[in-house]
C-alpha positions in Angstrom: 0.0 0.0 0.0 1.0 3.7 -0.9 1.3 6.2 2.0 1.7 9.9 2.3 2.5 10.1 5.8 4.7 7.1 5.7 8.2 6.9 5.5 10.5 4.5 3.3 13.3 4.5 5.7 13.4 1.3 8.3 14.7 2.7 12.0 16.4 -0.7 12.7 19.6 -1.9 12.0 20.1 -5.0 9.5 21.3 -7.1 13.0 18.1 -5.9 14.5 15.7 -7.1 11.6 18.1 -10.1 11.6 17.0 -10.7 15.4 13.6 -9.3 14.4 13.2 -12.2 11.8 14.5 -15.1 14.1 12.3 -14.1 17.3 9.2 -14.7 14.9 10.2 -18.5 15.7 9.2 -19.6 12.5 12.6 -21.3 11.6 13.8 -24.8 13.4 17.8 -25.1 14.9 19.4 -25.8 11.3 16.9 -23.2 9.6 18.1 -20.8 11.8 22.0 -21.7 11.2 21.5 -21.5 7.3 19.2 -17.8 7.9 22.0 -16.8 10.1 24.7 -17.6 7.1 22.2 -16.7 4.5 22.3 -13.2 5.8 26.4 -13.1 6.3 26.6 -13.6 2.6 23.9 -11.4 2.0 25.4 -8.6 3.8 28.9 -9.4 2.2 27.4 -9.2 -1.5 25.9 -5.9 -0.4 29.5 -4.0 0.9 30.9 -5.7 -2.1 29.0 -4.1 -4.3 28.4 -1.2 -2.5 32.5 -0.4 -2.5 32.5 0.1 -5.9 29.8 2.3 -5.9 31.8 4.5 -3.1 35.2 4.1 -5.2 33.3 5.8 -8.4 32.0 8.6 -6.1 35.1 9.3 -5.2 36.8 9.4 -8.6 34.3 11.1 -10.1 33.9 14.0 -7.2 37.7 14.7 -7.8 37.8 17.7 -10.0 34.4 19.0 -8.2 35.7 18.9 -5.0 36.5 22.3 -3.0 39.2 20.2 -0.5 41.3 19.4 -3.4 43.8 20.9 -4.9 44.2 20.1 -8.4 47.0 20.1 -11.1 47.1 22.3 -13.7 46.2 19.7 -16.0 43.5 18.0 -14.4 40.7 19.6 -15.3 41.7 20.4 -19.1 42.3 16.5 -19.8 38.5 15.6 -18.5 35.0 15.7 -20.0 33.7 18.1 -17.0 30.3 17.7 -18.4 29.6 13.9 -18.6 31.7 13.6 -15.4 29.1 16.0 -13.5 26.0 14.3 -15.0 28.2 10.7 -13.6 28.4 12.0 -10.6 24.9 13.6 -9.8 23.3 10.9 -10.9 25.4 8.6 -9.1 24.2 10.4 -5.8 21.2 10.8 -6.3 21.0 7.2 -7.1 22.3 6.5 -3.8 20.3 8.8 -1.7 17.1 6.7 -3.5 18.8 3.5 -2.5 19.0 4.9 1.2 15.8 5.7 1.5 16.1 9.1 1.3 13.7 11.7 -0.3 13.3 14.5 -1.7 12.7 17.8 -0.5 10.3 19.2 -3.6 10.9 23.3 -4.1 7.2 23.7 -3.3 8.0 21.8 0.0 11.2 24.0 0.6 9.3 27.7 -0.3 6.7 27.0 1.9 8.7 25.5 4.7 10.8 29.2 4.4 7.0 30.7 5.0 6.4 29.1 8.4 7.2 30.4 11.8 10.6 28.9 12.6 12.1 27.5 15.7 15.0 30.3 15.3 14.6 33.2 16.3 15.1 34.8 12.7 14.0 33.7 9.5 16.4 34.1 5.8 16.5 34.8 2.7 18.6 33.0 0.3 20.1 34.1 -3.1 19.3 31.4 -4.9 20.7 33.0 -8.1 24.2 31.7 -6.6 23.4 28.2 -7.5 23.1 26.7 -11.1 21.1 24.0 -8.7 20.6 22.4 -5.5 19.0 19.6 -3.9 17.7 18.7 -0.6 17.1 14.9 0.5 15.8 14.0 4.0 15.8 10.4 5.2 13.3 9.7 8.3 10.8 12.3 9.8 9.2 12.6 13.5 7.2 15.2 15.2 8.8 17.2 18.0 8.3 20.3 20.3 10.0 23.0 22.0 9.1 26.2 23.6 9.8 29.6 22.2 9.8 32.9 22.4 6.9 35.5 22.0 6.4 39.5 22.4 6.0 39.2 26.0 9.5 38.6 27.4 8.0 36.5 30.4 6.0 34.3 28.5 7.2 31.7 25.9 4.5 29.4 23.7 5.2 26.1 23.3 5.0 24.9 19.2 4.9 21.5 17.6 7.1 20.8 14.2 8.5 18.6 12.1 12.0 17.1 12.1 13.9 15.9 9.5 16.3 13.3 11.1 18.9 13.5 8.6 19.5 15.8 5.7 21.5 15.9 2.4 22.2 18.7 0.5 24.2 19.2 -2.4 24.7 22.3 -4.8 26.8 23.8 -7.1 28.6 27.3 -7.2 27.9 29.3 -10.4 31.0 30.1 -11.8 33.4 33.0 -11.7 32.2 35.0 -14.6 28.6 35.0 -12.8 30.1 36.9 -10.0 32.2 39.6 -12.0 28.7 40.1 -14.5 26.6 40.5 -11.2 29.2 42.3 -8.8 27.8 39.7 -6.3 30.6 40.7 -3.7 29.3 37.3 -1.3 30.3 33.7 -2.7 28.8 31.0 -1.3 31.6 28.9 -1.8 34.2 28.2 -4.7 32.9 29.0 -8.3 32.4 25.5 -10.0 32.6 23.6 -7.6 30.0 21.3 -5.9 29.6 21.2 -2.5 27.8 18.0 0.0 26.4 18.4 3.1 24.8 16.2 5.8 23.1 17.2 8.7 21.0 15.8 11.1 17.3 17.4 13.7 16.8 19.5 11.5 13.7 21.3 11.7 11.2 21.2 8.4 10.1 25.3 8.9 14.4 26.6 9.2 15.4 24.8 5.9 16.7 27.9 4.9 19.8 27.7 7.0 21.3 25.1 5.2 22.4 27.1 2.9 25.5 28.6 2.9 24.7 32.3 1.9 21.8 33.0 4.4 20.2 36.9 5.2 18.7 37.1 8.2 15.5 38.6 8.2 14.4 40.1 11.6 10.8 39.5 12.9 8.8 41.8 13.8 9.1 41.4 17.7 13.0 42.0 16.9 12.4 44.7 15.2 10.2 46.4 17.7 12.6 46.0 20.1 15.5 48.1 18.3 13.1 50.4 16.8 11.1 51.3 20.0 13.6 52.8 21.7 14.3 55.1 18.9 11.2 56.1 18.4 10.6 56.8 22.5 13.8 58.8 22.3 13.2 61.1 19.0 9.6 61.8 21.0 11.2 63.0 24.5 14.2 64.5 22.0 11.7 66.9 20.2 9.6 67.3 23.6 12.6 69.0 25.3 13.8 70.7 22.3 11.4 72.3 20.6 7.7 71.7 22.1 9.1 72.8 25.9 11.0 76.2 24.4 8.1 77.0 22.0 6.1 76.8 24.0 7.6 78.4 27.4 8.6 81.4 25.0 6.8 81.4 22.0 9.4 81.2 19.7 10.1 78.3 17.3 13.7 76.7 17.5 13.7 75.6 13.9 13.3 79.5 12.6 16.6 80.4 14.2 19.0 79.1 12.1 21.5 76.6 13.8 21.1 77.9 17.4 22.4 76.0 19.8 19.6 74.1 20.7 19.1 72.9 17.2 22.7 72.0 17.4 22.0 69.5 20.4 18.4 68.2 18.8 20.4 66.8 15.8 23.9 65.4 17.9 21.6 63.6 19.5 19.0 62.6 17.1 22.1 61.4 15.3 23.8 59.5 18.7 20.1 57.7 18.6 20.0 57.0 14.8 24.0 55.5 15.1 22.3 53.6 18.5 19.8 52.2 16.6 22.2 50.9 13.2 24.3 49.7 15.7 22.2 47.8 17.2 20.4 46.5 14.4 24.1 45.0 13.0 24.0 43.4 16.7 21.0 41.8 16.0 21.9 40.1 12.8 25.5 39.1 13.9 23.9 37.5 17.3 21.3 35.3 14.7 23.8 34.6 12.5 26.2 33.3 15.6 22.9 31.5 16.7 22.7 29.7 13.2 26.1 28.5 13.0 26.1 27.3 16.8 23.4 25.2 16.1 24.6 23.9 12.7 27.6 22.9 14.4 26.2 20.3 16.5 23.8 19.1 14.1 26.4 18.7 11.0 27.8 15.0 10.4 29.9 15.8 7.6 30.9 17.3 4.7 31.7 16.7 0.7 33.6 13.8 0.1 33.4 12.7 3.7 30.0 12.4 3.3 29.9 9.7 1.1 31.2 6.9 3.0 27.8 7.7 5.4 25.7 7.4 2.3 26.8 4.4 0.6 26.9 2.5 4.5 22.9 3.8 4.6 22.0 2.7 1.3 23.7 -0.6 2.1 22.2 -1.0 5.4 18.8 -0.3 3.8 19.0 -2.4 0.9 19.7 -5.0 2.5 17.1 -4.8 4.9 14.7 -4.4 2.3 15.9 -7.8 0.6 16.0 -9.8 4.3 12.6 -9.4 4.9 11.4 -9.9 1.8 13.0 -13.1 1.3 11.7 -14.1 4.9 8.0 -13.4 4.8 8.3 -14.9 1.6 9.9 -18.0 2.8 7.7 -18.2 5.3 4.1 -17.6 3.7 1.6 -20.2 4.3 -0.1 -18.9 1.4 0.7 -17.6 -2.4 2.0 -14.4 -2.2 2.1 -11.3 -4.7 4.1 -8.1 -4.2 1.0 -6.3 -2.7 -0.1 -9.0 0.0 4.1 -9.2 0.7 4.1 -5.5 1.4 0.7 -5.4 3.3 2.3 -8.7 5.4 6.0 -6.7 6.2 4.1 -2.9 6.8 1.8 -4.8 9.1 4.2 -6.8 11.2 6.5 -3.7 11.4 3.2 -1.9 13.3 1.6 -4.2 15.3 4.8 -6.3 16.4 7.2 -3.3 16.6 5.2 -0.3 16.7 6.5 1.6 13.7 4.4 2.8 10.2 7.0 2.8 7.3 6.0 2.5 3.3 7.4 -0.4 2.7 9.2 -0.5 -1.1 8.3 -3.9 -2.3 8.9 -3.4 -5.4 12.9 -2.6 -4.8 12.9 -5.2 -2.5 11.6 -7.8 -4.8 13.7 -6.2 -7.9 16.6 -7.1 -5.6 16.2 -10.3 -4.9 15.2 -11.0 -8.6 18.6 -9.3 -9.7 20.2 -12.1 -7.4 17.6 -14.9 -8.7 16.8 -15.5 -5.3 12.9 -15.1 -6.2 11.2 -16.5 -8.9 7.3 -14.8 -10.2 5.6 -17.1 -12.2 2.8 -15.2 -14.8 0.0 -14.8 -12.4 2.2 -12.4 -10.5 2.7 -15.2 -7.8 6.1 -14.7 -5.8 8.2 -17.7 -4.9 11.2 -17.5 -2.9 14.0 -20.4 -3.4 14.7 -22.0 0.0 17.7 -22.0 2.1 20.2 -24.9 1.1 19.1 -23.3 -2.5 19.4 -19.8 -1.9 22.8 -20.3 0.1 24.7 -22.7 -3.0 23.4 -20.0 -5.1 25.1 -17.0 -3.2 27.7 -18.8 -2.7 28.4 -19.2 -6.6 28.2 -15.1 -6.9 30.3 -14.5 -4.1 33.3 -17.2 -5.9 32.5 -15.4 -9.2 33.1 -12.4 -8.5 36.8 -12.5 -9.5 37.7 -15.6 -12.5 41.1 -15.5 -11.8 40.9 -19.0 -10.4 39.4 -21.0 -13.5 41.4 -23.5 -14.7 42.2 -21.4 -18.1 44.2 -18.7 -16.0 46.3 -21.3 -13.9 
């Protein structure tokens, strides 16, 4: 079944769904010992696979990379272009197989539109960017208390969290900056930048980014504009309301008289006051935005990749486990819907989560491996163990032919 409110990610570790599995008790002693070796090789398929995956990240984030220094040469030997589309595709590719999704532009505009938990909202230049994308991977509700225009009372809000965030983008390139006299880059031209955070709150998206401008709210504002405003009203009380008044004269007809003089020294301290204040303001919110970033981030370009090919592994091969299991397990014929409405179910009455189960992956998965057969009324068969165990086993000793008896 198809949810909305559902996530795809699974909050459980593949040794947890392993233990998950075996608790159901549906598996005698030596079924157990060939599920407990069918999901070793399994998992060693998986990081297998998954390495080279991580090693063509790497290679291909080379000349994109703000950390590295290149040569000279580097970047006039390569076909930049097809080695971009590699790349983001590659990414993206493994942010789907992690269970990650993503954050549509509607999704992000209106998120920058809410009342935030910080105590500022932003205002990015998107223009900066020739594009960006933001992927979040599991979602919960949380609360927190926060502050309001009366300084002794605070409301308490509820929000949503993005547990883990992605975000990628690239920096337009030089000749954007000298044609728009943009004095603030938000990073290196040309180059591609990846970030990964985690708790971050859906309505303060916007401080991802790298090139945020705070925006004051109003209560802020009225609180450095107030004062100013008291001030120029008790300013023009004493100077010229009180002496027009006591002698019928008007200040402003005499020239610079001295008491004009003072009116506008101070009208001015108060004006410089007030700008000074205000620059306070935004350099105390911008502090407040990278203190909090700098607990929440987990890492950054290539050093984020290593955490995104471990969650797509860990994910896929979750996916495939339980699959293979309820499968295995079915007392009755089985097609990819009644297999996904089987695993969602189990997952929320015997362990009290809702995900959105991707059956389909799973099943294209275990297919690619041949561990599944679907005859032509859609029926899924799964092979059994001593089966599916010989047959892994023949992948894994394939992988390299150096040992056939034509290369001793």
């Amino acid at each position: 079944m198809e949810y909305t409110t559902r996530d795809y990610f699974i909050p459980f570790t593949r040794d947890q769904i392993t233990k998950m599995l075996l608790d159901e008790g549906k598996l005698n002693n030596d079924e157990v010992s060939k599920f407990e070796q069918f999901c070793l090789l399994l998992k060693s398929i998986y990081h297998f696979e998954f390495h080279e995956d991580l090693e063509n990240l790497k290679s291909s984030y080379r000349i994109f990379n703000p950390d590295v220094n290149l040569a000279p040469n580097e970047l006039e030997n390569s076909n930049t272009s097809k080695i971009e589309a590699d790349l983001t595709n590659m990414l993206r590719q493994t942010l789907i197989n992690g269970n990650f999704e993503k954050v549509s532009q509607e999704d992000l505009y209106a998120a920058m539109e809410k009342e935030g938990i910080f105590p500022v909202s932003c205002q990015i230049d998107f223009d900066c960017f020739d594009y960006y994308e933001i992927y979040y991977q599991g979602t919960r509700t949380s609360k927190e208390e926060i502050k309001t225009w009366n300084p002794f009372k605070k409301k308490e809000v509820e929000f949503k969290l993005y547990d883990r965030i992605v975000f990628f983008f690239k920096v337009k390139n030089e000749d954007f900056f000298h044609s728009d006299k943009k004095n603030t880059k938000p990073g290196i031209p040309g180059k591609i930048y990846i970030k990964f955070f985690r708790n971050i709150p859906e309505s303060d998206l916007e401080m991802i980014f790298p090139n945020p401008k705070p925006e004051m709210k109003f209560i802020h504002k009225m609180q450095i504009f107030l004062p100013l405003l008291a001030g120029f009203g008790v300013l023009i009380q004493k100077t010229i309301i009180e002496p027009n008044f006591n002698s019928g004269s008007n200040p402003l007809q005499e020239g610079l008289s001295p008491g004009l003089v003072v009116f506008l020294i101070v009208l001015g301290g108060y004006v410089l006051r007030t700008f000074l204040g205000y620059k306070n303001v935004v350099q105390s919110f911008l502090g407040e935005i990278a203190k909090s970033l700098y607990f929440k981030d987990k890492g950054n370009n290539q050093g984020v990749f290593n955490m995104l090919i471990d969650s797509a592994e860990e994910e896929e091969c979750k996916e495939a486990l339980m699959a293979y299991y309820f499968l295995l397990n079915s007392n009755k014929k089985m097609t990819e819907e009644t297999l996904d409405n089987a695993i969602e179910e189990w997952m929320e009455i015997k362990h009290k989560t809702k995900i959105d189960f991707e059956v389909d992956d799973a099943i294209r998965k275990l297919e690619e491996k041949n561990l599944v057969i679907r005859d032509t009324n859609g029926i899924l068969t799964a092979l059994n163990l001593d089966e599916a165990l010989s047959h892994m086993d023949y992948i894994w000793d394939n992988y390299f032919e150096y040992n056939k008896p034509e290369n001793i």
